[in-house]
mmCIF file of the N, C-alpha and C atoms, coordinates in Angstrom:
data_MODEL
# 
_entry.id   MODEL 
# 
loop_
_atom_site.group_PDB 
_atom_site.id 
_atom_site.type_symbol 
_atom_site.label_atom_id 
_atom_site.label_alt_id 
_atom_site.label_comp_id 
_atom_site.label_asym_id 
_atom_site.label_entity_id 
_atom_site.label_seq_id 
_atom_site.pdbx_PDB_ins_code 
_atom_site.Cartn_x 
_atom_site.Cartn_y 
_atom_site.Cartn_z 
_atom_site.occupancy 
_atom_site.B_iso_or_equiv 
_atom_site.pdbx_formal_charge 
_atom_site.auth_seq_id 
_atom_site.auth_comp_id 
_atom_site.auth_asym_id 
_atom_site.auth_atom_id 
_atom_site.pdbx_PDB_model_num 
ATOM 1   N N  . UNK A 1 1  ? -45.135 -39.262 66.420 1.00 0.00 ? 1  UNK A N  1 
ATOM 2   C CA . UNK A 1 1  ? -44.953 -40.603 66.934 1.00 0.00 ? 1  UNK A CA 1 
ATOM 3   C C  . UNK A 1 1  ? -43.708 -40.644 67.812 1.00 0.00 ? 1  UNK A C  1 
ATOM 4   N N  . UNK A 1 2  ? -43.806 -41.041 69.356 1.00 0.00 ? 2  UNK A N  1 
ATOM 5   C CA . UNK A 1 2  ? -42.449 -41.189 70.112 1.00 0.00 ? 2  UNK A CA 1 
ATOM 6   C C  . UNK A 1 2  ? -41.861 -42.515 69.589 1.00 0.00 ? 2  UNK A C  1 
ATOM 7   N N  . UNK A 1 3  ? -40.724 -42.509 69.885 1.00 0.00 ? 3  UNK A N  1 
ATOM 8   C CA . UNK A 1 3  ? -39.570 -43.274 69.566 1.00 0.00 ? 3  UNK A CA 1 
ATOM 9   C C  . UNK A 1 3  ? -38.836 -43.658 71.200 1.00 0.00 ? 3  UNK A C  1 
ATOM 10  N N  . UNK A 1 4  ? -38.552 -44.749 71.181 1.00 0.00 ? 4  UNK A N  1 
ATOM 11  C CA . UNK A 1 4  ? -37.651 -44.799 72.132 1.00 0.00 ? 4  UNK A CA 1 
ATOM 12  C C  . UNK A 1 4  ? -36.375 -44.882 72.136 1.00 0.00 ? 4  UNK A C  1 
ATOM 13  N N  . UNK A 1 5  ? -35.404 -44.951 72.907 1.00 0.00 ? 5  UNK A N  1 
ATOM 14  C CA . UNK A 1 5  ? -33.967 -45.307 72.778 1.00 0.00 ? 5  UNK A CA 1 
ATOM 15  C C  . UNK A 1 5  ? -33.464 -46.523 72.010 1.00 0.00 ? 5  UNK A C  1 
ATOM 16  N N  . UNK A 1 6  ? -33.980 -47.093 71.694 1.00 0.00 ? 6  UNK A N  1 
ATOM 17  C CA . UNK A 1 6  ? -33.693 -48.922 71.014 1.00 0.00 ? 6  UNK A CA 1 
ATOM 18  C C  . UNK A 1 6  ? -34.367 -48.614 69.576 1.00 0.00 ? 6  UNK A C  1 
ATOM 19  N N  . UNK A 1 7  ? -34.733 -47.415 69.255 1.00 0.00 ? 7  UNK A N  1 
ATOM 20  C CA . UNK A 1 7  ? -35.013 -47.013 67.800 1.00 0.00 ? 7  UNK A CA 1 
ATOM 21  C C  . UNK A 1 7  ? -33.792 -46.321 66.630 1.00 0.00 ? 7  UNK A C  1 
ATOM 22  N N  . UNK A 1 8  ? -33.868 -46.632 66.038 1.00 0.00 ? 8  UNK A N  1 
ATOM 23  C CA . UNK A 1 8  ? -32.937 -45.733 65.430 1.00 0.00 ? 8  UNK A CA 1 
ATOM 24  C C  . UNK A 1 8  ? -33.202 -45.425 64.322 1.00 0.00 ? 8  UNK A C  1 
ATOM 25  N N  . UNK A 1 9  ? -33.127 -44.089 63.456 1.00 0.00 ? 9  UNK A N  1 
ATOM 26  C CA . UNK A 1 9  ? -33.959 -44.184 62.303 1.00 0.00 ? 9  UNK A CA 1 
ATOM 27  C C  . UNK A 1 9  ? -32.348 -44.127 61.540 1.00 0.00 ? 9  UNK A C  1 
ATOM 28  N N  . UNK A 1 10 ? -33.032 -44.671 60.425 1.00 0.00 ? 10 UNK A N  1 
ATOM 29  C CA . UNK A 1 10 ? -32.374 -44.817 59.089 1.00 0.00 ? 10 UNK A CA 1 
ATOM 30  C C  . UNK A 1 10 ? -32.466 -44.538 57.869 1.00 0.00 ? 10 UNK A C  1 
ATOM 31  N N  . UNK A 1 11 ? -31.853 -44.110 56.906 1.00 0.00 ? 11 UNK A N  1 
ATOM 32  C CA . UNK A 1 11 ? -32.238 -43.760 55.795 1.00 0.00 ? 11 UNK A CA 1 
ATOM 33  C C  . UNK A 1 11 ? -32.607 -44.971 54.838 1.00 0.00 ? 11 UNK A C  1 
ATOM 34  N N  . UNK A 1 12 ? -32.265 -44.407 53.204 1.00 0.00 ? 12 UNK A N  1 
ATOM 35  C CA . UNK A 1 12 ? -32.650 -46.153 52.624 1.00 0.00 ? 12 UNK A CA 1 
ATOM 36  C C  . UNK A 1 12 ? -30.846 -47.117 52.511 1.00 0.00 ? 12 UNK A C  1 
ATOM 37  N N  . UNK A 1 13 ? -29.993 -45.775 52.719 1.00 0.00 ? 13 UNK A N  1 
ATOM 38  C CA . UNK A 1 13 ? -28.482 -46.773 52.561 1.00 0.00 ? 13 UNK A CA 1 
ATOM 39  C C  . UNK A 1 13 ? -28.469 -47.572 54.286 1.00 0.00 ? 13 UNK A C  1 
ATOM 40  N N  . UNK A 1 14 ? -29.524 -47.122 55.192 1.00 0.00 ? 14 UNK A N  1 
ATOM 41  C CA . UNK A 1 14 ? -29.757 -48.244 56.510 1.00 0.00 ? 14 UNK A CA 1 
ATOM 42  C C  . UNK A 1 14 ? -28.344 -47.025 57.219 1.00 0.00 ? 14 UNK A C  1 
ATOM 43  N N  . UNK A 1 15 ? -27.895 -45.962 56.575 1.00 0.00 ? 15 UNK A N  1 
ATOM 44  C CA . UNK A 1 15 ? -27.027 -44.715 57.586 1.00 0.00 ? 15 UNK A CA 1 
ATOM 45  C C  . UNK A 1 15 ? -27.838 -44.589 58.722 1.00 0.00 ? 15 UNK A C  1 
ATOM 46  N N  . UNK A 1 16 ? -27.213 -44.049 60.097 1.00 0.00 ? 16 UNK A N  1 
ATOM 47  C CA . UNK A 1 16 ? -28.036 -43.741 60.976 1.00 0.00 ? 16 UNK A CA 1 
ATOM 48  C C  . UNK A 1 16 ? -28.342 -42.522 61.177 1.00 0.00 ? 16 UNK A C  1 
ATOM 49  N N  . UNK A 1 17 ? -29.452 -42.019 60.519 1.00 0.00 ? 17 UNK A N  1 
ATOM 50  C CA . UNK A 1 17 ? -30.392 -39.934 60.519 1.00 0.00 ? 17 UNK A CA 1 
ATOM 51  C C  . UNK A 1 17 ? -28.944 -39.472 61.748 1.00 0.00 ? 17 UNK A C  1 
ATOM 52  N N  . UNK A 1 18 ? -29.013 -39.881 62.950 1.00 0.00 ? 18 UNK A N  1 
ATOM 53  C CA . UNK A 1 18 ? -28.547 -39.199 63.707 1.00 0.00 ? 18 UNK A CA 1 
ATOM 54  C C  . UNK A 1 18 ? -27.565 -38.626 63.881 1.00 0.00 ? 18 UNK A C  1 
ATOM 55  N N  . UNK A 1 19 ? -26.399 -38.939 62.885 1.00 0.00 ? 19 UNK A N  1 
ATOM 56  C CA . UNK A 1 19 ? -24.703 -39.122 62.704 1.00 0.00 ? 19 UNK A CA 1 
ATOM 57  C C  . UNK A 1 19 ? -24.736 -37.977 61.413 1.00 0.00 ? 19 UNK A C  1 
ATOM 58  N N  . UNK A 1 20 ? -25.854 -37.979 60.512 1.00 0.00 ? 20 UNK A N  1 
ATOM 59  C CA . UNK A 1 20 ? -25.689 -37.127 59.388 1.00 0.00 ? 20 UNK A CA 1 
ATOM 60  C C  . UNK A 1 20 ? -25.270 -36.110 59.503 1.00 0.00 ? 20 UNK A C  1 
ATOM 61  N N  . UNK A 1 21 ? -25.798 -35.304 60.704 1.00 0.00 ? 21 UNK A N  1 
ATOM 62  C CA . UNK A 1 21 ? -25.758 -34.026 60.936 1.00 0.00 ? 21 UNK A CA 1 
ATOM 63  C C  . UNK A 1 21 ? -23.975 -33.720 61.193 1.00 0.00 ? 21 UNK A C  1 
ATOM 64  N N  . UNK A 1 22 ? -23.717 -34.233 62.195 1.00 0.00 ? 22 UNK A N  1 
ATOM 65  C CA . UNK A 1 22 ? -21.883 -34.449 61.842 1.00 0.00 ? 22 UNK A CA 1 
ATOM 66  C C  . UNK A 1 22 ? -21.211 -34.394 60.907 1.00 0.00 ? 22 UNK A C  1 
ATOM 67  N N  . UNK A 1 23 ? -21.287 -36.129 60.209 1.00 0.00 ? 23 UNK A N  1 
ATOM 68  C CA . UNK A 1 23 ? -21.039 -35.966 59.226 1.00 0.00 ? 23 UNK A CA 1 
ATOM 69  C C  . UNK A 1 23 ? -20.629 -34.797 58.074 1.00 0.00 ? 23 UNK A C  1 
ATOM 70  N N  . UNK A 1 24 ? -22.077 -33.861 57.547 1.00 0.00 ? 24 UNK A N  1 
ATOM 71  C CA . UNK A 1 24 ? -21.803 -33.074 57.094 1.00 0.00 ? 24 UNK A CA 1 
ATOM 72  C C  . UNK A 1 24 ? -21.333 -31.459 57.333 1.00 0.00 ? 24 UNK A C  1 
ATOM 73  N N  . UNK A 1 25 ? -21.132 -31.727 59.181 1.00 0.00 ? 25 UNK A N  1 
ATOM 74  C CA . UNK A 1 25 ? -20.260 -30.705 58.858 1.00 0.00 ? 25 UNK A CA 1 
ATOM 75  C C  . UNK A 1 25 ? -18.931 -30.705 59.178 1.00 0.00 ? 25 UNK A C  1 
ATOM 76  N N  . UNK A 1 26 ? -18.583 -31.825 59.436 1.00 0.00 ? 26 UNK A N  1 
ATOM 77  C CA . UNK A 1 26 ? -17.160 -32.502 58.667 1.00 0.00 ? 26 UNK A CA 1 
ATOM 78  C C  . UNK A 1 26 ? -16.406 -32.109 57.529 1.00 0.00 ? 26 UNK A C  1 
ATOM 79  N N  . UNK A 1 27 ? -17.663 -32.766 56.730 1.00 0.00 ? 27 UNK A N  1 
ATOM 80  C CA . UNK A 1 27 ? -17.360 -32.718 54.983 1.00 0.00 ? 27 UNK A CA 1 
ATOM 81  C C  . UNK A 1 27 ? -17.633 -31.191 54.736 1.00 0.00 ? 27 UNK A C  1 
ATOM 82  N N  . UNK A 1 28 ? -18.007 -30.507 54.991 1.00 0.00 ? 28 UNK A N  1 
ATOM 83  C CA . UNK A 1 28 ? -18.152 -28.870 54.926 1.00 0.00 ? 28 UNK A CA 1 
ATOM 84  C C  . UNK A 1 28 ? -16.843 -28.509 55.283 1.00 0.00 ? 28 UNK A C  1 
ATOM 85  N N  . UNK A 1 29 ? -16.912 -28.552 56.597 1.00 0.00 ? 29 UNK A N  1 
ATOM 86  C CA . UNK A 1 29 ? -15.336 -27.729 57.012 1.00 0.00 ? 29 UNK A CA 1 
ATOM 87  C C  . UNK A 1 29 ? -14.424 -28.634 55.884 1.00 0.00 ? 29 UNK A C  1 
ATOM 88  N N  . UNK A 1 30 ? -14.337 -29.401 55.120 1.00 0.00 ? 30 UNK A N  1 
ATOM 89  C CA . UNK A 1 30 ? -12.921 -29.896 54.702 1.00 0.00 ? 30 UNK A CA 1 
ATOM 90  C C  . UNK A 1 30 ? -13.207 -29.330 53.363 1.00 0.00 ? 30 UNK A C  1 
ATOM 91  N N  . UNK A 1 31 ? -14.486 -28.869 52.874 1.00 0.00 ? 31 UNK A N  1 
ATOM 92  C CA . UNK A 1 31 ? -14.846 -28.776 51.726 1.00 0.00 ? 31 UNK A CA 1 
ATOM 93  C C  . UNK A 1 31 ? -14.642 -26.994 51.316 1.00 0.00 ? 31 UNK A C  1 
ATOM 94  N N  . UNK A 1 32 ? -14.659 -26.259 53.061 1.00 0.00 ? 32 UNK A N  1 
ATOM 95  C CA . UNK A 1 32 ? -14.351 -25.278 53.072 1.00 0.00 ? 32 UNK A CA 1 
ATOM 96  C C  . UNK A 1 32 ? -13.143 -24.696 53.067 1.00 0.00 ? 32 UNK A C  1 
ATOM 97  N N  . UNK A 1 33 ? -11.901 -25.366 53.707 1.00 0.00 ? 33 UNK A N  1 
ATOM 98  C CA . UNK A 1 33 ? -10.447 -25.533 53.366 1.00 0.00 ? 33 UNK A CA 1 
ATOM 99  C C  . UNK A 1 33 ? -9.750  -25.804 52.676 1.00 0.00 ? 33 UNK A C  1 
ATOM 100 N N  . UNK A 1 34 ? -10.416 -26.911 51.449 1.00 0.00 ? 34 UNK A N  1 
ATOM 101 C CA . UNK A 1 34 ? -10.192 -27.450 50.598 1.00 0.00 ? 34 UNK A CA 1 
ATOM 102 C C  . UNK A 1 34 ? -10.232 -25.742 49.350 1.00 0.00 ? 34 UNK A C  1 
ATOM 103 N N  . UNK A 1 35 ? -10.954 -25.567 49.583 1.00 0.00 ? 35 UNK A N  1 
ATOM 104 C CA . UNK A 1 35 ? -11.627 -24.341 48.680 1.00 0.00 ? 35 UNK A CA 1 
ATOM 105 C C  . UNK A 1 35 ? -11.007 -23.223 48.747 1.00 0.00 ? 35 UNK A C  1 
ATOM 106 N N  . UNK A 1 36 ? -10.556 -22.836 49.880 1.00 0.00 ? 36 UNK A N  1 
ATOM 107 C CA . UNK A 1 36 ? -9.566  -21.777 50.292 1.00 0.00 ? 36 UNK A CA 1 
ATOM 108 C C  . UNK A 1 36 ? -8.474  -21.790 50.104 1.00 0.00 ? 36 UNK A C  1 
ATOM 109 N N  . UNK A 1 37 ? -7.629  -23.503 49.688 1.00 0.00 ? 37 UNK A N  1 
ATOM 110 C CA . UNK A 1 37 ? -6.429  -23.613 49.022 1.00 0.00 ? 37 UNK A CA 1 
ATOM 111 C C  . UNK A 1 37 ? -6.656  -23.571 47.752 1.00 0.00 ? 37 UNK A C  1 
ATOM 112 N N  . UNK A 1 38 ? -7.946  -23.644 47.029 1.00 0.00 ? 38 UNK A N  1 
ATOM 113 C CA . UNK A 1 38 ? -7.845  -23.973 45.162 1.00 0.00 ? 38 UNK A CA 1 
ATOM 114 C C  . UNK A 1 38 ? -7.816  -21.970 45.166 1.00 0.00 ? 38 UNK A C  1 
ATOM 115 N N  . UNK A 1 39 ? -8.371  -21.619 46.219 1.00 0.00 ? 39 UNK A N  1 
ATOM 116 C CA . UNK A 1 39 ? -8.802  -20.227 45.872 1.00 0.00 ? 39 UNK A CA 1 
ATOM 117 C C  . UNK A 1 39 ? -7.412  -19.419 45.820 1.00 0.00 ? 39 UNK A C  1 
ATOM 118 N N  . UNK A 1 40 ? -6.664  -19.557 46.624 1.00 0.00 ? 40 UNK A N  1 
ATOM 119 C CA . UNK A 1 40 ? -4.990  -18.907 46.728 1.00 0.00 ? 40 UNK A CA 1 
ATOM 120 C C  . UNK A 1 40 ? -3.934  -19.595 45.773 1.00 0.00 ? 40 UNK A C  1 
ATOM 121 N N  . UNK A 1 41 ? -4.377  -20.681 45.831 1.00 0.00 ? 41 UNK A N  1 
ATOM 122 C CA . UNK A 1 41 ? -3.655  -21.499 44.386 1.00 0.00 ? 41 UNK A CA 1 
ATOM 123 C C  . UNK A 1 41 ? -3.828  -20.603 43.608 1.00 0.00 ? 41 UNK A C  1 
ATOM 124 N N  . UNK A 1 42 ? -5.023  -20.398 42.822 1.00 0.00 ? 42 UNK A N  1 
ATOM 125 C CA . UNK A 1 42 ? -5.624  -19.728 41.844 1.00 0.00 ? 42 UNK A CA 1 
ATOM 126 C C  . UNK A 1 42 ? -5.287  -18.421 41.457 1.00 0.00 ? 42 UNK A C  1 
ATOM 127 N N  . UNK A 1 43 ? -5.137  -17.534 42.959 1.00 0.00 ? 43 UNK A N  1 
ATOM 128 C CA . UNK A 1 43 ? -4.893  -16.227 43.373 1.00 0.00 ? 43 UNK A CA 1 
ATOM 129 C C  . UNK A 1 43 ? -3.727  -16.114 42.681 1.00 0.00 ? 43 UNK A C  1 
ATOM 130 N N  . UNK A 1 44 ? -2.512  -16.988 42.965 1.00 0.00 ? 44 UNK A N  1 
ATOM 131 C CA . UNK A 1 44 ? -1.385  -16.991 43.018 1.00 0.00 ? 44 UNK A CA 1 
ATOM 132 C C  . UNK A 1 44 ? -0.577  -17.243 42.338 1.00 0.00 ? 44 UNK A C  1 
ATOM 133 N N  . UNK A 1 45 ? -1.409  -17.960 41.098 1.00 0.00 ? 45 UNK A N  1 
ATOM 134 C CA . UNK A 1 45 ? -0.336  -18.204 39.251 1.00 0.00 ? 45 UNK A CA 1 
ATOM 135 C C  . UNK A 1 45 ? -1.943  -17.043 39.046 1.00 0.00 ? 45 UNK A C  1 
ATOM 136 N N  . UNK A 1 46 ? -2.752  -16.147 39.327 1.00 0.00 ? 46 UNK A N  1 
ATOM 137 C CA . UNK A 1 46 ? -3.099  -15.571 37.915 1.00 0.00 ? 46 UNK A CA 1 
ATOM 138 C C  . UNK A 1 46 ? -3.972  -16.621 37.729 1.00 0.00 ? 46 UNK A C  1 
ATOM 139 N N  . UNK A 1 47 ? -4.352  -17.816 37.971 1.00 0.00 ? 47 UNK A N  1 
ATOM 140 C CA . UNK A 1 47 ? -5.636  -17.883 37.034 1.00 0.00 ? 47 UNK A CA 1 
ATOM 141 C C  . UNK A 1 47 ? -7.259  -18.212 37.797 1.00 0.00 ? 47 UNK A C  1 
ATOM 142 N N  . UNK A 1 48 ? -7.990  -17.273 37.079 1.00 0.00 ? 48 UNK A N  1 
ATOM 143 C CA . UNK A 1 48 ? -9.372  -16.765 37.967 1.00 0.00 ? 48 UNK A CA 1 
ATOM 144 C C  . UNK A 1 48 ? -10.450 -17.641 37.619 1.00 0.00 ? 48 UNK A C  1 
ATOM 145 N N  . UNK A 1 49 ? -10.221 -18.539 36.997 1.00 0.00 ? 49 UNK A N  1 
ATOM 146 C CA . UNK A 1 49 ? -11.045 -19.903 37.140 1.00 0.00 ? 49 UNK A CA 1 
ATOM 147 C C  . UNK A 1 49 ? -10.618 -20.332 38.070 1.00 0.00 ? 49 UNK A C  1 
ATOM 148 N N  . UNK A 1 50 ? -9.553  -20.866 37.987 1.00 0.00 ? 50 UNK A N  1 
ATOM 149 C CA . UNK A 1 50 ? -9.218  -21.869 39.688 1.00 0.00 ? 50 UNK A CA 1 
ATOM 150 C C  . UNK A 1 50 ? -9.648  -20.831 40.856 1.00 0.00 ? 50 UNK A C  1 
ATOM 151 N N  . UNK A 1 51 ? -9.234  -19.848 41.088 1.00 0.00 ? 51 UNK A N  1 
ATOM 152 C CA . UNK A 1 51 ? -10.065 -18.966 41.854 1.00 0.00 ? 51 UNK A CA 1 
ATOM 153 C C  . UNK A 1 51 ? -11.467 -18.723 41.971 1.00 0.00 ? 51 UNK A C  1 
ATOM 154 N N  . UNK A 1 52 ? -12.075 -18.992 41.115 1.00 0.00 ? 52 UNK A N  1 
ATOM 155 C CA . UNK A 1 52 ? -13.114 -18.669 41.247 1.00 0.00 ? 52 UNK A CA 1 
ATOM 156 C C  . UNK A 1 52 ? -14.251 -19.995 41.806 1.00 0.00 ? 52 UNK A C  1 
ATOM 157 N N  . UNK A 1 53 ? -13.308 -21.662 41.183 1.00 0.00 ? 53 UNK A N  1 
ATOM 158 C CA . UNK A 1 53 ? -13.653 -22.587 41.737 1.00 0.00 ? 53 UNK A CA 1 
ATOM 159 C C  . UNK A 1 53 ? -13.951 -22.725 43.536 1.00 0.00 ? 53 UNK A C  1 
ATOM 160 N N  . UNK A 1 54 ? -12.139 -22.385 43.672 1.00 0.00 ? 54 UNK A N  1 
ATOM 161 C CA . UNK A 1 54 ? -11.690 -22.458 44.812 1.00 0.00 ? 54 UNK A CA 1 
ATOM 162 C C  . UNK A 1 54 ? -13.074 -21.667 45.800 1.00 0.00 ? 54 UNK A C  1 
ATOM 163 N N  . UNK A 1 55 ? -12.945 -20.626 45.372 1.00 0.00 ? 55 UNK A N  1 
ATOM 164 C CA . UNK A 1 55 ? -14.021 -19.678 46.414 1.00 0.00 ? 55 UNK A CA 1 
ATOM 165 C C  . UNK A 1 55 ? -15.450 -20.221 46.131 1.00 0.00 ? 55 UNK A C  1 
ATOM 166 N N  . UNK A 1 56 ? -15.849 -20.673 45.079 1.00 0.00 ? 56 UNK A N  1 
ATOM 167 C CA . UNK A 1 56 ? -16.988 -21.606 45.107 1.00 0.00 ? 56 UNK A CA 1 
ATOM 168 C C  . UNK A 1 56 ? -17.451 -22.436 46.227 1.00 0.00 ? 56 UNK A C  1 
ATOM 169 N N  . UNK A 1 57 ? -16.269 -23.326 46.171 1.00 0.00 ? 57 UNK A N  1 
ATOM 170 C CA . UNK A 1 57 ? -16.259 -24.758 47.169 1.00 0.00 ? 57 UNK A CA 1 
ATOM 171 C C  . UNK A 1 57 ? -16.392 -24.262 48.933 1.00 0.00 ? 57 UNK A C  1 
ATOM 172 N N  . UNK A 1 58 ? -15.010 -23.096 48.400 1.00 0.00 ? 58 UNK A N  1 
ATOM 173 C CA . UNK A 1 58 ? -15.184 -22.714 50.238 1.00 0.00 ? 58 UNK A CA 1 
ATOM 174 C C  . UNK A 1 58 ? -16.865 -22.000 50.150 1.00 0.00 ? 58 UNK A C  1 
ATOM 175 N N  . UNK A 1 59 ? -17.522 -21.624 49.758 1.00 0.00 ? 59 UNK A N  1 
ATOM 176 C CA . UNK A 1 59 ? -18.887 -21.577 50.232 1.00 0.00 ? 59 UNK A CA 1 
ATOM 177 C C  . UNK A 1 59 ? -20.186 -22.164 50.141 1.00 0.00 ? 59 UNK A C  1 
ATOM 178 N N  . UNK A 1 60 ? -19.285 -23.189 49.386 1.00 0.00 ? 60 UNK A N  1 
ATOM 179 C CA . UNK A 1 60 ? -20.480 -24.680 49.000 1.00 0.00 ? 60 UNK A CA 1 
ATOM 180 C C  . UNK A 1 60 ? -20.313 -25.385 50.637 1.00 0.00 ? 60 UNK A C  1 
ATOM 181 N N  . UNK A 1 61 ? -18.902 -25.236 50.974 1.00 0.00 ? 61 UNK A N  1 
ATOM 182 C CA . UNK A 1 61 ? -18.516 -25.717 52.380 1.00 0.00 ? 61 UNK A CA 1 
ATOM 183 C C  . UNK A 1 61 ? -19.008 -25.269 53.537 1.00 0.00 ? 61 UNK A C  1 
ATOM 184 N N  . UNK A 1 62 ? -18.879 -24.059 53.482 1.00 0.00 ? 62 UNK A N  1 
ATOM 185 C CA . UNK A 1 62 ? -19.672 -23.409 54.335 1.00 0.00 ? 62 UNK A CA 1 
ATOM 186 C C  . UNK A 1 62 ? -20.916 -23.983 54.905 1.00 0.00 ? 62 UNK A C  1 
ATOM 187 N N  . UNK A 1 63 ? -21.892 -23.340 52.915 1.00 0.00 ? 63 UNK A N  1 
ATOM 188 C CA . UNK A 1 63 ? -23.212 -23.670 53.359 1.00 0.00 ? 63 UNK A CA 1 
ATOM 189 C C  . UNK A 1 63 ? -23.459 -25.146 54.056 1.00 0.00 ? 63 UNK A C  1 
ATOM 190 N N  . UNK A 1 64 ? -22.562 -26.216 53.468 1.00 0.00 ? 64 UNK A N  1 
ATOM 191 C CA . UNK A 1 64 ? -22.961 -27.892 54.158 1.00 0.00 ? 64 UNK A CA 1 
ATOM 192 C C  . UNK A 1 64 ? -22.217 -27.677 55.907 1.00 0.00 ? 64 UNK A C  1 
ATOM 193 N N  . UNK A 1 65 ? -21.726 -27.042 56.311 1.00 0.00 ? 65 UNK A N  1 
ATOM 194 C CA . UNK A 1 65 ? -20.769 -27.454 57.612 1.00 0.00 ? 65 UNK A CA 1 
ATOM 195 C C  . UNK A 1 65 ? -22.475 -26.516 58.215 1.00 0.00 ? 65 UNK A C  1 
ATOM 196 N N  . UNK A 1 66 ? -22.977 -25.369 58.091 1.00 0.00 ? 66 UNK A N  1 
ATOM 197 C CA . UNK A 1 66 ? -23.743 -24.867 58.553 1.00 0.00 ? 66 UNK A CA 1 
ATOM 198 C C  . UNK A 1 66 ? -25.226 -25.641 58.827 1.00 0.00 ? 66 UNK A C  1 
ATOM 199 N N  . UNK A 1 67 ? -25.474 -26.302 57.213 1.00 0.00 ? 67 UNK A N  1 
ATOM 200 C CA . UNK A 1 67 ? -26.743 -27.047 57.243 1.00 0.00 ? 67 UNK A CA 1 
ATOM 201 C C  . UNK A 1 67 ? -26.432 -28.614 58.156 1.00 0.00 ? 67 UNK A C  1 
ATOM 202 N N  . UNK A 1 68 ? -25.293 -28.991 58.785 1.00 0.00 ? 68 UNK A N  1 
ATOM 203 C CA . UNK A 1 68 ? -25.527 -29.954 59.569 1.00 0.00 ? 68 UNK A CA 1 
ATOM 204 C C  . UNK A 1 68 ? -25.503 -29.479 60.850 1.00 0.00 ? 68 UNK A C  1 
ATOM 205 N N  . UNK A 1 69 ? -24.707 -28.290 60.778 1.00 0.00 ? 69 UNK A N  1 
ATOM 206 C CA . UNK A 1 69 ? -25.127 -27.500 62.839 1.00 0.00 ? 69 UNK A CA 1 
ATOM 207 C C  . UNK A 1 69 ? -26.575 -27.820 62.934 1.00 0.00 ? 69 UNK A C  1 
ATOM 208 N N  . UNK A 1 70 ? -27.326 -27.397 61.729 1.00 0.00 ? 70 UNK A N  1 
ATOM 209 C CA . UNK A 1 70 ? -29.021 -27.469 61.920 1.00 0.00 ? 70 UNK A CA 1 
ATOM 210 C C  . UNK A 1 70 ? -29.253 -28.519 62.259 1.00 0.00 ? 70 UNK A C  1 
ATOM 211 N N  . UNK A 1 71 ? -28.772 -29.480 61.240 1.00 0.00 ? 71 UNK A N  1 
ATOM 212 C CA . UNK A 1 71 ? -29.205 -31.127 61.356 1.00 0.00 ? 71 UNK A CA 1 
ATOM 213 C C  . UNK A 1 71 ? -29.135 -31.863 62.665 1.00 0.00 ? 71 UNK A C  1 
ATOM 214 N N  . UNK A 1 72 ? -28.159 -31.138 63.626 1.00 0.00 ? 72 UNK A N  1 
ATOM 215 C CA . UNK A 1 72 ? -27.702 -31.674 64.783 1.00 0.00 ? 72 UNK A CA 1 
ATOM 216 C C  . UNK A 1 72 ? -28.680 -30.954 65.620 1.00 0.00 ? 72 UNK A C  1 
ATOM 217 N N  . UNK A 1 73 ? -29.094 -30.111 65.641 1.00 0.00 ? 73 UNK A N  1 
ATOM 218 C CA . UNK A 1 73 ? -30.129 -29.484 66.406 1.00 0.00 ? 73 UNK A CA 1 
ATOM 219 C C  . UNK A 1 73 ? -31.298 -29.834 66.454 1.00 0.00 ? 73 UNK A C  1 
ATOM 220 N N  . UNK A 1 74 ? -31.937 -30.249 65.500 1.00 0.00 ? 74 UNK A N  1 
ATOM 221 C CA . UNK A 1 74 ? -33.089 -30.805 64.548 1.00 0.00 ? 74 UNK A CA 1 
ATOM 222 C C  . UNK A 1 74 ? -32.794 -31.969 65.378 1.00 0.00 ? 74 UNK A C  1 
ATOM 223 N N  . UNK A 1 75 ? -31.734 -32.513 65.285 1.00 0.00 ? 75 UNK A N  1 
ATOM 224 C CA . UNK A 1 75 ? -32.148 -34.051 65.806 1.00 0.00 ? 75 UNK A CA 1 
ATOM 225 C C  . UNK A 1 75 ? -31.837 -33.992 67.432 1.00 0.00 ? 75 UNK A C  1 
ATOM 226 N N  . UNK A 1 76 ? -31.495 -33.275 67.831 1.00 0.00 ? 76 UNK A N  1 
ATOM 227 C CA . UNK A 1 76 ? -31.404 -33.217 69.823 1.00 0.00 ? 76 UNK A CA 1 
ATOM 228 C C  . UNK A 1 76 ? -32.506 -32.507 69.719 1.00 0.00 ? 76 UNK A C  1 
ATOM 229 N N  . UNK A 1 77 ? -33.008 -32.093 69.370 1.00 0.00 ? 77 UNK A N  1 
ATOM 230 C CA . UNK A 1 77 ? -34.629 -31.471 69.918 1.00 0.00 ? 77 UNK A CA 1 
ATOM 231 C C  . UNK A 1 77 ? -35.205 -32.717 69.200 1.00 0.00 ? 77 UNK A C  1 
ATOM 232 N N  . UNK A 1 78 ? -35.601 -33.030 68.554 1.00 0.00 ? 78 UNK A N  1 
ATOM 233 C CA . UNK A 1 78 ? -36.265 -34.808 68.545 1.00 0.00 ? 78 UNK A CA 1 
ATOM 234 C C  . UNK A 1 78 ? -36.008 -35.414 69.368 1.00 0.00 ? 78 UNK A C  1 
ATOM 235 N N  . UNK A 1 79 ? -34.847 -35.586 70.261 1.00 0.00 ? 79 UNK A N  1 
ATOM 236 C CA . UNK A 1 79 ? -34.633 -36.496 70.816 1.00 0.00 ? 79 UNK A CA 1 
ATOM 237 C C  . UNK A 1 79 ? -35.000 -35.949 72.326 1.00 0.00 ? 79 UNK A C  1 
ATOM 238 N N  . UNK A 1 80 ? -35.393 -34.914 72.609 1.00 0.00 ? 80 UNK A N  1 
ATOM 239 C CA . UNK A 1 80 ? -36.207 -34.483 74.110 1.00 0.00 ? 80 UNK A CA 1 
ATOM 240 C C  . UNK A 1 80 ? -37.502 -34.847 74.081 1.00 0.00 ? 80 UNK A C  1 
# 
């Protein structure tokens, strides 16, 4: 189904689909930095839980900063 410019899709919080893709890779990259300080924190008194958190997050971050490059792609090829 085409869409025109005066459309905008939305989810059910009424967010606009198109901004998501940003969005999360925003929250990725911060989620990935964020993670890389719990991880050297951790490194750095000795304890390998916080390390092991830390390096968690930085690749929980990752994976979300990556899955919105997609999201942004996904949605400019919709939008040709």
């Amino acid at each position: 189904m085409a869409t025109d410019d005066t459309t905008t899709n939305t989810d059910a919080q009424g967010k606009d689909l198109g901004t998501q893709g940003v969005e999360d890779t925003v929250k990725g990259k911060v989620n990935e930095a964020a993670g890389k300080v719990q991880k050297n924190v951790g490194k750095a008194v000795g304890d390998d839980e916080t390390e092991a958190k830390g390096k968690a997050r930085e690749v929980g971050g990752k994976v979300q900063s990556k899955a919105g490059e997609v999201e942004q792609k996904v949605d400019d090829a919709l939008k040709q």
